[in-house]
MARKOL-891741 format. One line per 8 residues: number of its first residue (from 1); their letters; for each residue x, y, z of C-alpha. Coordinates in Angstrom, 3 decimals. Layout:
NUM = A = X,Y,Z | ... $
This chain:
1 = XXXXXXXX = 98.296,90.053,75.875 | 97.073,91.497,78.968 | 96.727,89.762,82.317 | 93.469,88.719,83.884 | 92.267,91.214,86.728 | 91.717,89.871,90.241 | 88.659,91.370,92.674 | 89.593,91.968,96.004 $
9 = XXXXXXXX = 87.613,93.164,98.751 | 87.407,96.606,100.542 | 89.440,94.403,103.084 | 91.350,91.337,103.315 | 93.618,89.247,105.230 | 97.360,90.206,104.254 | 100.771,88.171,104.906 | 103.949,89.867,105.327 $
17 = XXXXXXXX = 106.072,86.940,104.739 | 109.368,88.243,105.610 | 108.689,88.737,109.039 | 106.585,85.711,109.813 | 103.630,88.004,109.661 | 99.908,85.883,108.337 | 96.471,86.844,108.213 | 97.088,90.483,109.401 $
25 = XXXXXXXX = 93.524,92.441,108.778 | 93.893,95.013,105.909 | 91.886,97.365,104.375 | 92.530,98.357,100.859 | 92.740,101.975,100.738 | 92.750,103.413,97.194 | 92.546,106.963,97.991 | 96.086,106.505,99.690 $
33 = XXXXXXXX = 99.246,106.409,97.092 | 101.067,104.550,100.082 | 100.766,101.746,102.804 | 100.709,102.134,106.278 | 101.309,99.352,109.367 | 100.135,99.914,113.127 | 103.472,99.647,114.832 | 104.507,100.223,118.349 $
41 = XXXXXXXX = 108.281,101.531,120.171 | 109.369,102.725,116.757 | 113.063,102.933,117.489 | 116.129,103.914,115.192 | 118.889,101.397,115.626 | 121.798,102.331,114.163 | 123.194,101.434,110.245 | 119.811,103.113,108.950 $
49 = XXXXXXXX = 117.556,100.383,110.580 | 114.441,100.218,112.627 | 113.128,98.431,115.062 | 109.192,98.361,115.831 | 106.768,95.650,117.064 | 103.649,94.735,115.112 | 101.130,94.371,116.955 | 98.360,91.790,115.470 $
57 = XXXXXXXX = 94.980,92.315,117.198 | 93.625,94.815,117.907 | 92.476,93.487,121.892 | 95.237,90.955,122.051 | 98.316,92.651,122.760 | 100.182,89.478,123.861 | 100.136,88.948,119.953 | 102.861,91.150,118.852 $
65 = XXXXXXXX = 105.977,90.254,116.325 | 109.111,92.396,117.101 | 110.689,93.335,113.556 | 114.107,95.233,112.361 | 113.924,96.519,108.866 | 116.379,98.619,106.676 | 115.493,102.489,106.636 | 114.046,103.164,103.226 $
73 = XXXXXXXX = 113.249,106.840,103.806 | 111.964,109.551,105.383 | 108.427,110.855,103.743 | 105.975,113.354,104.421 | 102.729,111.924,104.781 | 98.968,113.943,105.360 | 96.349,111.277,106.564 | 92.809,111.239,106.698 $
81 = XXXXXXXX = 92.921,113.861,110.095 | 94.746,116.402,107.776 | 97.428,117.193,109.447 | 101.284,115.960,107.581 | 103.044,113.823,109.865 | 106.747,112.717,108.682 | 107.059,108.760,108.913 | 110.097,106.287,108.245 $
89 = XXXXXXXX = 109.420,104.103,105.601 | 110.391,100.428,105.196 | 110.172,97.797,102.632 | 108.652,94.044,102.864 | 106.700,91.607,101.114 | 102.755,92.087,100.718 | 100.618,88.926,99.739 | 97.001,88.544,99.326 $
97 = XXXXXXXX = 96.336,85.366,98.403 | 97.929,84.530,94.880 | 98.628,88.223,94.669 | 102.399,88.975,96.032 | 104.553,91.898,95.776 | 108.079,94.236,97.139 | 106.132,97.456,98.869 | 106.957,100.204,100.716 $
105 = XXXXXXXX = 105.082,101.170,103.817 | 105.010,104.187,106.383 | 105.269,102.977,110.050 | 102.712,104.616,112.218 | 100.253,104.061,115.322 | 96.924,103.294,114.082 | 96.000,102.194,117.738 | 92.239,103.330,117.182 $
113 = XXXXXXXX = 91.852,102.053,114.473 | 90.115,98.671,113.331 | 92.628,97.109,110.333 | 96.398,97.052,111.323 | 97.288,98.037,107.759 | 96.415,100.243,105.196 | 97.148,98.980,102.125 | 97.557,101.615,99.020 $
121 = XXXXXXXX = 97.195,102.083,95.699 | 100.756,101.512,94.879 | 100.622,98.163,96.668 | 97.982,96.886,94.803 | 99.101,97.399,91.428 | 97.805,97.030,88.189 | 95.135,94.600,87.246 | 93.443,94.186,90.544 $
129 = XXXXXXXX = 89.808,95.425,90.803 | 88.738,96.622,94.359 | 84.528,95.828,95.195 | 83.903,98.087,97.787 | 80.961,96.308,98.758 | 82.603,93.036,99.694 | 85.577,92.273,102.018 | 87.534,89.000,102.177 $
137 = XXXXXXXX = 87.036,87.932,98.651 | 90.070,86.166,98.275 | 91.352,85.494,101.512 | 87.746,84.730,103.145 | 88.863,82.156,105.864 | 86.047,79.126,107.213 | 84.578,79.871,110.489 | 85.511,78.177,113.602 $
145 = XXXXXXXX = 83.356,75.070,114.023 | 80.991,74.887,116.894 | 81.360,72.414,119.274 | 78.411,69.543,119.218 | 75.521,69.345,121.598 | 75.181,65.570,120.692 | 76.257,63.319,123.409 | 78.965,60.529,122.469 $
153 = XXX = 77.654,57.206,122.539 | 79.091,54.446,124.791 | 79.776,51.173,122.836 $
């Protein structure tokens, strides 16, 4: 029997659960085979691990999560500008809502760029649908309520 298909938007809101990471901005990126995160002092530390800090807005840059990982690889990798860059690759957790799975993911500086993560084709998996003309499908979150105009009454 074949499992249902979840729709997901051209973006969503990704966890990384592993390293205390929620409600990261992500755009689903089908035309990439792999995942990249926005990640700042990339640094090799020894035993074929990594340190980097994730930074998690884009004008906030107090909000930033410092995170060692294990080394998974080193992988060519030709983005969108064309030219190959060589980036270390590490492994987490992705979740999207109900959807959760082990990835692998480049580390790179996406500074300019408006989602923190790229998430790929490989990350997505089978049975998922992507609408391109939605985002937030599944992780839409409730807007922040406005504050009331109505004075309290005294009693």
């Amino acid at each position: 029997m074949e499992r249902p298909q979840s729709v997901i938007g051209f973006a969503e809101f990704v966890d990384l659960p592993k390293w205390g990471i929620v409600g990261l901005r992500g755009k689903i990126d089908t035309g990439a085979k792999t995942s990249a995160l926005h990640v700042s002092n990339i640094r090799e530390i020894g035993n074929g691990r990594v340190g980097f800090d994730v930074r998690l807005h884009r004008r906030r840059i107090d909000r930033t999560v410092h995170v060692e990982a294990k080394i998974l690889r080193r992988g060519r990798v030709k983005p969108s500008s064309g030219h190959v860059q060589t980036r270390l690759f590490v492994a987490t957790t992705l979740r999207i809502a109900m959807i959760e799975r082990e990835i692998e993911l480049s580390l790179v500086d996406r500074e300019n760029m408006i989602y923190r993560m790229l998430v790929g084709r490989t990350a997505i998996g089978p049975n998922v649908l992507v609408d391109p003309s939605r985002r937030y499908i599944l992780t839409r979150r409730s807007a922040p309520r406005k504050k009331s105009r109505r004075k309290a009454s005294g009693g």
